[in-house]
N, C-alpha and C positions, 0 to 999 in steps of 0.2 A: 087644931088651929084655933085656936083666939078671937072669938069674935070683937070687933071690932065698930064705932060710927063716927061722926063727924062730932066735933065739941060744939054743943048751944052758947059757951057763952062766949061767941064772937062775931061780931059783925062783916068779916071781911069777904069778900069773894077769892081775891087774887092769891091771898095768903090767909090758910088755915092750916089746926091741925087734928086729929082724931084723939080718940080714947085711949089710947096705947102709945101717947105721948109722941107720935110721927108727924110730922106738919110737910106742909110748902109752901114754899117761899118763889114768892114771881119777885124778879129785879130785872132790872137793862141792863145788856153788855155796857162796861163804866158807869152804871150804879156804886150807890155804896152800898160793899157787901162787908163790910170792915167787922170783925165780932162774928160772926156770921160762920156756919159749919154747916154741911151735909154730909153725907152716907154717900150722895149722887146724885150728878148733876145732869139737868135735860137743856140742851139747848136748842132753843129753838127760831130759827129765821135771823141770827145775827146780825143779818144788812138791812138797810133798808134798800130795795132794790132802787128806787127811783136816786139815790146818789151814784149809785151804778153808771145808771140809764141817761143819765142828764149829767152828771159831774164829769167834770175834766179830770183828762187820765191823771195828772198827779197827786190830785186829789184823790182818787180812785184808789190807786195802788197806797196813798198813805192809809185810807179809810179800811183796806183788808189789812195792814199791819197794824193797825191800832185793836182790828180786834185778836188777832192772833196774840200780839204780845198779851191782849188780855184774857186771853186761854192760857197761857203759856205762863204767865209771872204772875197773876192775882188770883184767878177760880181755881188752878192747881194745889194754892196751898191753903182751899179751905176747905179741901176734903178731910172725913177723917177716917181713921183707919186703913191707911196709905200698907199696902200690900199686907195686911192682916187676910189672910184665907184658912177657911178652914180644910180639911182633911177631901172633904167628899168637892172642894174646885170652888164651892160658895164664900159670901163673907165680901170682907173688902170695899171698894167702892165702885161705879162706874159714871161714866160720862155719855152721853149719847147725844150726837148734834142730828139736827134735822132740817135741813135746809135746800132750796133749789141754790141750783150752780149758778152765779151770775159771775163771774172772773176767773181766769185760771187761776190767780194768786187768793182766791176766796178761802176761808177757815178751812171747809171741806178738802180744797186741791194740797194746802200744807200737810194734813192731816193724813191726803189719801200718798202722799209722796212721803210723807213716813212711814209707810205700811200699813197703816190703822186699817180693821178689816171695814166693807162699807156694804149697803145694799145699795142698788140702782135701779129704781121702775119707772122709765120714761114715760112719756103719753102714746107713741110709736116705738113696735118693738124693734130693736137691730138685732140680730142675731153674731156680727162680727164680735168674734175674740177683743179683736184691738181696740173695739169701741171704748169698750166698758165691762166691767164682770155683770155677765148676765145672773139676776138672781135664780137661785136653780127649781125654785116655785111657782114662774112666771108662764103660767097655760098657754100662754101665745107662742108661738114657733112660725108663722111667717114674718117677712119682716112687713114692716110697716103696722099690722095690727094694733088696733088702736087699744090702750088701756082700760078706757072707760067709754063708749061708744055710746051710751042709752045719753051722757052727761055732754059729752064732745065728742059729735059724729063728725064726719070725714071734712063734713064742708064746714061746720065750724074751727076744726083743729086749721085748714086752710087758710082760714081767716084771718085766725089768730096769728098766724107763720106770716102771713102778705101783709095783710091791714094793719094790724098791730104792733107784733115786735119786729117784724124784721127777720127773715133768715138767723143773723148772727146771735139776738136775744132768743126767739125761738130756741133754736139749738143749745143753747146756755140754758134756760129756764127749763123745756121740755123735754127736751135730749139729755140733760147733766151734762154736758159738752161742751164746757167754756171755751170759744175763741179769742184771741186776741183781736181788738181792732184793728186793720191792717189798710185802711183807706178807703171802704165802702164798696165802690163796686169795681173797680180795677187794681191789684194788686201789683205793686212795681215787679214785684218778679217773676209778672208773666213776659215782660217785655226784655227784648235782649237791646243792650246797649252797644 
């Protein structure tokens, strides 16, 4: 393996590259990425949650299609080496998003209703099937067990669920479990007409 360091003669934090000629590049989803190639892209945090959390739903459901179209039509065709692999499965390019669930219609839910494969580590573990694919590394087997407990004990995560988000952001953010807003706290289709 090739040893490899970071290049001295640049000043930048956000974007650098090494010895061996490999860099990275930070941009924002609708930056300009125009000229611009990678091997692989990492994405991270796409939304800003608080347009979420406070914008009206039309604006909402535009703000996850604007970024999807821009996974879909602009970061797609700046990879390179589009299905080059080699022999032993390696090569080629990949994509990795990383993101909490804040809408069903979020980058992530497009992505996961295309089959894209996904990991899921909530802050509370569920063990249902139906939930979500439980990752198969995940020590906890009761439900409810907290993720990180030493960082968010029982009565914090409570907190966070009541005082904070909300039931419905909770379960979106912590759970990966986007709901729909559906009128807060009575839903018309409990009530028979």
């Amino acid at each position: 393996i090739e040893s490899w360091g970071f290049r001295v003669d640049q000043g930048e934090v956000a974007n650098f590259g090494n010895t061996t000629s490999g860099y990275r590049q930070c941009k924002p989803i609708g930056g300009k990425i125009t000229g611009e190639r990678a091997d692989g892209l990492v994405i991270d945090d796409p939304y800003d949650v608080k347009e979420v959390v406070l914008g009206n739903a039309s604006r909402q459901s535009e703000r996850m299609q604007e970024v999807v179209d821009v996974y879909d039509h602009v970061l797609s065709s700046r990879l390179n080496n589009k299905g080059a692999r080699r022999q032993d499965g390696t090569g080629g390019y990949y994509r990795i998003l990383i993101m909490q669930r804040i809408h069903e219609d979020d980058l992530a839910g497009v992505l996961l209703r295309r089959g894209y494969r996904h990991v899921v580590i909530p802050t509370e573990f569920d063990p249902e099937p139906d939930h979500y694919n439980v990752h198969p590394l995940d020590p906890r087997t009761v439900k409810g067990a907290l993720l990180f407990a030493k960082l968010f004990s029982a009565e914090t995560v409570e907190e966070i669920r009541v005082v904070e988000l909300g039931d419905r952001h909770y379960r979106s953010q912590h759970g990966q479990d986007p709901a729909p807003a559906t009128g807060g706290t009575f839903a018309s289709s409990w009530f028979v007409s």
